[in-house]
GULO-114681 format. One line per 10 residues: their letters; for each residue x, y, z of N, C-alpha, C. Coordinates in pm, 1 decimal, decimal comma. Each point is the difference from the previous one (the first is absolute). Example, Ala and Ser with C-alpha at 12.3 -4.5 7.8 and 13.67 -1.06 7.14 Angstrom:
% residues 2
AS	1319,0:-569,0:780,0:-89,0:119,0:0,0:90,0:120,0:0,0; -35,0:105,0:-72,0:82,0:119,0:6,0:-77,0:109,0:73,0;
//
This chain:
% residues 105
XXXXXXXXXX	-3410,6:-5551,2:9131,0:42,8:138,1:-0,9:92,4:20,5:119,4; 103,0:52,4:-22,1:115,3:21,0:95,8:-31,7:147,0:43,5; 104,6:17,4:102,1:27,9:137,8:46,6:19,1:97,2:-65,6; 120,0:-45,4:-102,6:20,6:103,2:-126,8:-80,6:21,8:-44,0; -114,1:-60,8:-61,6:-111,8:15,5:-87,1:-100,9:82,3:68,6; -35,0:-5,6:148,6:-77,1:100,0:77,5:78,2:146,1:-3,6; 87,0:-50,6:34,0:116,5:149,4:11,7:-6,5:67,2:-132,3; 16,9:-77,3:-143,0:20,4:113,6:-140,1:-161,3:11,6:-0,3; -81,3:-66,1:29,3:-148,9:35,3:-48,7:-58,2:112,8:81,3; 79,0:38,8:136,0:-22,0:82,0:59,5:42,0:148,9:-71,5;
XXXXXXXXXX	156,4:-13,5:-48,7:42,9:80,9:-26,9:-74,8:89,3:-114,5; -11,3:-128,9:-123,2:-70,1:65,0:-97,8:-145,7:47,3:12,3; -104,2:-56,7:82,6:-104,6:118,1:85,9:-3,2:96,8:41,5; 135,9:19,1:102,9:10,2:153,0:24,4:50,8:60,2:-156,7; 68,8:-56,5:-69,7:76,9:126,5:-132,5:-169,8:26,6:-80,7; -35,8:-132,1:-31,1:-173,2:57,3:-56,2:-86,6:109,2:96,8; -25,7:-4,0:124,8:-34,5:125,2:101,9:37,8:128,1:0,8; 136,5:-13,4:-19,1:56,1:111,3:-61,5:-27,0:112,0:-72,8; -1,2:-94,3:-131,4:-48,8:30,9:-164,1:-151,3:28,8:41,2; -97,6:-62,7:59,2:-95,8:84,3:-1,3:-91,3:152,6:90,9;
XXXXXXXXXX	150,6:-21,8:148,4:-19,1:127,3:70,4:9,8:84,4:-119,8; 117,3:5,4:-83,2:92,6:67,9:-77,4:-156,9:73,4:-107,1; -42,7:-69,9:-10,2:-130,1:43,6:-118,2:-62,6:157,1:104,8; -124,1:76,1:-135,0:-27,5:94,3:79,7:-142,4:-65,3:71,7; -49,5:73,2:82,0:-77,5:-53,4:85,3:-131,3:-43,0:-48,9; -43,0:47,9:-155,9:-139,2:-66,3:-32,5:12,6:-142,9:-82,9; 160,6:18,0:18,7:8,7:-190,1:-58,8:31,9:-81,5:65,1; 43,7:39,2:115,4:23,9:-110,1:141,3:-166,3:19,0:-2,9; -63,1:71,0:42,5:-119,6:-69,9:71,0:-82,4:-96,0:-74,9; 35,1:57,7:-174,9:-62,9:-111,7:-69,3:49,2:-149,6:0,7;
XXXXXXXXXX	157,6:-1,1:14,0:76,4:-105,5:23,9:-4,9:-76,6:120,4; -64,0:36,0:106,2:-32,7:-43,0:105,9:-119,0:-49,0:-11,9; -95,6:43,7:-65,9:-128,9:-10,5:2,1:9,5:-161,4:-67,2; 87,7:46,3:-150,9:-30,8:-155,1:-64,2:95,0:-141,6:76,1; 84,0:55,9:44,1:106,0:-134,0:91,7:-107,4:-43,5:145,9; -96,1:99,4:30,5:-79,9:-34,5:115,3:-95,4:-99,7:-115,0; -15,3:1,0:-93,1:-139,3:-103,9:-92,7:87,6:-93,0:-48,7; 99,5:-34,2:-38,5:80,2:-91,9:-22,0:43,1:-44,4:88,6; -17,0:29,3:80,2:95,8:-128,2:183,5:-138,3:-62,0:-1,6; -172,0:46,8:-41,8:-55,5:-91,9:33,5:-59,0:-85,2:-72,0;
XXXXXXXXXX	-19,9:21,4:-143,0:5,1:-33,5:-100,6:98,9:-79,4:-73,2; 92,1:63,5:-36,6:91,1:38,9:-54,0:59,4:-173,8:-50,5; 53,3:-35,5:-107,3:75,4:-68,6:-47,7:105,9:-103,5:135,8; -7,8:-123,8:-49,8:91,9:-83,4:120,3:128,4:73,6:-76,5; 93,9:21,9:84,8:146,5:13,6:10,8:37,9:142,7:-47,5; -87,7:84,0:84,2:10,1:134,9:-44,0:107,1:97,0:42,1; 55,6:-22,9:86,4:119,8:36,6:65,2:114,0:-31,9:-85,5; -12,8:-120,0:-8,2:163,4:-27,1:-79,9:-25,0:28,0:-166,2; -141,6:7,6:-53,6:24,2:58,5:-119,2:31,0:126,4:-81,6; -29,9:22,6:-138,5:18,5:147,4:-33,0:-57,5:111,1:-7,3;
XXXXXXXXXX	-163,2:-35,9:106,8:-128,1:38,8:-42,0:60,1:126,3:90,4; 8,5:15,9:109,5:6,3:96,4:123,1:94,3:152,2:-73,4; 160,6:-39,8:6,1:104,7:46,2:-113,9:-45,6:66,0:-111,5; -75,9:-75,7:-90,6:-85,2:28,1:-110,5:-62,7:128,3:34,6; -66,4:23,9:58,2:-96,7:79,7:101,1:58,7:122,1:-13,7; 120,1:31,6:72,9:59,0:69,9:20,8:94,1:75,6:-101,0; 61,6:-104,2:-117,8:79,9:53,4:-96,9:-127,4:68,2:-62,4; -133,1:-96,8:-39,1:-101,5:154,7:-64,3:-16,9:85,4:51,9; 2,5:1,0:90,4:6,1:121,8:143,3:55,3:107,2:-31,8; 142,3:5,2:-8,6:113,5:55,4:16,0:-6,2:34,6:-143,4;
XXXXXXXXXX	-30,8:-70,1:-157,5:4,4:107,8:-66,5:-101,2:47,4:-66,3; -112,4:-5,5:72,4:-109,0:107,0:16,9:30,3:111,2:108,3; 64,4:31,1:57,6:96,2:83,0:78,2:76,9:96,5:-103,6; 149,2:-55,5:-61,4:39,3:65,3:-73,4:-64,5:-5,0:-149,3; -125,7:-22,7:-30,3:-88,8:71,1:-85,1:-50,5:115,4:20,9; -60,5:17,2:104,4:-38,2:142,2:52,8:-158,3:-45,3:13,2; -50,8:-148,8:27,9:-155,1:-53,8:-48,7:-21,2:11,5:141,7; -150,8:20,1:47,1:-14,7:-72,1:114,5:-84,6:-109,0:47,9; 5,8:-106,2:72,9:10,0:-108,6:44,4:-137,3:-60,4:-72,6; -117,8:85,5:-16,2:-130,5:-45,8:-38,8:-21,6:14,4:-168,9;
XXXXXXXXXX	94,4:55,8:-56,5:64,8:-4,6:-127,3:13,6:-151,8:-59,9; 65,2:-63,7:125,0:68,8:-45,7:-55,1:-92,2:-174,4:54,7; -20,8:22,0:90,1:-122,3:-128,3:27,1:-162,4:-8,3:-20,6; -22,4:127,3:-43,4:-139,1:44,5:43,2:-44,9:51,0:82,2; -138,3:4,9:-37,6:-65,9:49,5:135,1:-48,8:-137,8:129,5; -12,6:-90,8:-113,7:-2,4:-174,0:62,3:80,3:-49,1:71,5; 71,8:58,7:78,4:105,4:-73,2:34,5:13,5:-135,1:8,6; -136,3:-71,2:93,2:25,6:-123,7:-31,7:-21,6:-130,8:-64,5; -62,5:97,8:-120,3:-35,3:-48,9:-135,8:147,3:-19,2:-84,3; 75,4:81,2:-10,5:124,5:19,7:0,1:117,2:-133,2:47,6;
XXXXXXXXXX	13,5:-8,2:155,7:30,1:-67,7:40,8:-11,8:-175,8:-4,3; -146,9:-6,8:-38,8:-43,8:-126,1:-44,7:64,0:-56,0:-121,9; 21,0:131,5:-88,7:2,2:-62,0:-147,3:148,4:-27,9:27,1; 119,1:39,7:71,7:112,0:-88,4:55,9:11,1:-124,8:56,5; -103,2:-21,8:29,7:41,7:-144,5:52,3:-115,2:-90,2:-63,9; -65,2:10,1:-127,2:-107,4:-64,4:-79,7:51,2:-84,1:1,4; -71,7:-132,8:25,0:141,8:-124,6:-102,6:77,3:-42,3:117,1; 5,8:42,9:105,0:61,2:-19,6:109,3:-40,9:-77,1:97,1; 61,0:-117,7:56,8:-63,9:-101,3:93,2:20,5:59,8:114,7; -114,3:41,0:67,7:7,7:91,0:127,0:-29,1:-71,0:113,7;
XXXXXXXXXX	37,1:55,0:134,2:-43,9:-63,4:131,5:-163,5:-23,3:34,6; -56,6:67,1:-82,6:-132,4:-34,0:20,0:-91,2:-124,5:-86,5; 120,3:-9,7:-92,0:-40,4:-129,2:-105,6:36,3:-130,9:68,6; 120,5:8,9:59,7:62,9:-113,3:107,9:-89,9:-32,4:82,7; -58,4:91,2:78,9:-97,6:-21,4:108,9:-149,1:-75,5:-35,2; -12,7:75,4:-112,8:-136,6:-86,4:-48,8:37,7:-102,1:-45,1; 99,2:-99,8:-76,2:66,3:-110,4:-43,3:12,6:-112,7:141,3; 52,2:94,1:118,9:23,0:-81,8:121,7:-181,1:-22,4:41,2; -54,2:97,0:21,3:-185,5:-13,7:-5,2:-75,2:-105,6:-77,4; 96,5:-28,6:-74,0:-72,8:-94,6:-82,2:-90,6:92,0:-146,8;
XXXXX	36,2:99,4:-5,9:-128,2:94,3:-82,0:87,4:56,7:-151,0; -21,0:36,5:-36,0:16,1:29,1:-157,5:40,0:160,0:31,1; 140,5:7,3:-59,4:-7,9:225,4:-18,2:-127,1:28,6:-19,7; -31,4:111,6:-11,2:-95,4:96,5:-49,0:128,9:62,5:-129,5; -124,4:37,2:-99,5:79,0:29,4:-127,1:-93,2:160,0:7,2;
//
């Protein structure tokens, strides 16, 4: 990974930050809430994928729906959140693999 590649990956972080100041405030906190369970959880290569983005375009048009945020995920939030990354080889599956131990299913 070069300079450029730190430099545009930077860039496109702040334009996603953006997009979610930009939301009204009971979907940033939900959007915060689930990007705080996915940094620890969350799927290997979550940054550079479409999961985060994703996030946000449902975001945004549950916004110009007129829905609000628990509409649209539940009341579960991170029942919700899980069922995004089902199927997903996560940092916590890696860790138990390096442990020597089997996921939990």
């Amino acid at each position: 990974m070069g300079i450029q590649d730190i430099i545009e990956g930077k860039r496109q972080w702040r334009a996603h930050m953006a997009r979610v100041k930009a939301l009204p405030p009971d979907y940033r906190i939900v959007y915060h809430e689930m990007q705080r369970y996915l940094f620890k959880v969350g799927p290997i290569g979550l940054t550079e994928g479409p999961l985060l983005p994703g996030i946000v375009d449902f975001f945004e048009e549950g916004v110009a729906a007129g829905r609000g945020v628990l509409e649209l995920t539940g009341t579960d939030v991170a029942a919700f959140t899980d069922g995004l990354i089902d199927g997903s080889p996560t940092h916590a599956d890696a860790l138990q693999r390096t442990l020597g131990g089997r996921p939990a299913t």
